[in-house]
N, C-alpha and C positions, 0 to 999 in steps of 0.2 A: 574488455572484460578479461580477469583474469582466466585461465584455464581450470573449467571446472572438475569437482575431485571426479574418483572413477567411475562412482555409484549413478552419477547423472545419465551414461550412455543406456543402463539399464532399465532407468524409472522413466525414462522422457516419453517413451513410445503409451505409457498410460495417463499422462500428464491431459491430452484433448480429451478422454473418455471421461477425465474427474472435471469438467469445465463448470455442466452443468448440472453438480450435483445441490440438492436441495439445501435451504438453511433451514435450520432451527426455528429461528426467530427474525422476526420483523421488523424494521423500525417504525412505528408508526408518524406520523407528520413531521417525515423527510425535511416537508418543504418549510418548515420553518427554520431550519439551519441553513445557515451560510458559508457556515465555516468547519468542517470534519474533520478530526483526527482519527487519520484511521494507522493501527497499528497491527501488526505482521511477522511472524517469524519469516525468513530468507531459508525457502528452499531449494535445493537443487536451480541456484541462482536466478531465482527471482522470488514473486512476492508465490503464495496457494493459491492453486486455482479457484478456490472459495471466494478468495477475494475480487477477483473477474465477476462472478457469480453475485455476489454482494454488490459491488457496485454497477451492475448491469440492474439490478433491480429496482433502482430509482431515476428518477429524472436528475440528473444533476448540475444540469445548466445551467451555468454563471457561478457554481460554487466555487468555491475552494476549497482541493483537500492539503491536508499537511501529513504525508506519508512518515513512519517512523514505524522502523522493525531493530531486530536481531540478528543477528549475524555475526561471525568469528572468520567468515571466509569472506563474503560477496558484500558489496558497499551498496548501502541500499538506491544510487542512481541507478542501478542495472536492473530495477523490477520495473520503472518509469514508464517502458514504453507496456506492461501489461496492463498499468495505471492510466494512460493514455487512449489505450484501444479498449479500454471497457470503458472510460467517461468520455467519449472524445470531446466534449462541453465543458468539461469541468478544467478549472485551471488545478496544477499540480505545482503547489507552494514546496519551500527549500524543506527537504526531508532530514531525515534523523537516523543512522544508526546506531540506536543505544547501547552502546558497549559501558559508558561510563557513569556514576552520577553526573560530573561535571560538566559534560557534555549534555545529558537529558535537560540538568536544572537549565545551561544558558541557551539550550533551544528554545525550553518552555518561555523563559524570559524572555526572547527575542516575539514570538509568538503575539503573547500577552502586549509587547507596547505596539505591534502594527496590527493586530486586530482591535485593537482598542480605539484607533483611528475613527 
């Protein structure tokens, strides 16, 4: 992992207190997808604690997510293991840093012909 900027020594000690804070909104019948995209700004090098939070709140055994955020600093492999220890069940498919179109459209493309399997 790169070295992150300054701001991280400062914010990290509140980082466990936001883990479990509340969502908005709900997904209703989870269990009918197989397949998640779920997408993420990159903070203070990894994914928000929200998203721990999110996906702690379903079953997500045997899914597949396909992580894809933002980022100008941190690659999104380095939110994985937050990804990992909130689904430990769920496989975590090749992610995305969407910096570019060119890049978004040949993920989604790659996407589309192996879930289409």
């Amino acid at each position: 992992m790169a070295t992150p900027p300054t701001a991280v020594p400062t914010a990290m000690p509140t980082l466990p207190n936001a883990i479990n804070m509340p969502l908005a909104n709900h997904v209703e019948n989870m269990n009918q997808y197989d397949t998640i995209l779920l997408g993420y700004p990159i903070w203070w090098g990894t994914a928000p604690m929200f998203i721990a939070t999110f996906l702690e709140s379903y079953d997500l055994d045997g899914k597949t997510i396909y992580p894809f955020c933002t980022s100008s600093y941190t690659p999104i492999e380095d939110s994985y293991d937050l990804l990992r220890e909130a689904a430990p069940n769920a496989t975590i498919g090749d992610g995305l840093t969407a910096n570019s179109d060119d890049a978004t459209n040949q993920w989604l493309n790659k996407l589309t012909s192996e879930t289409a399997r």
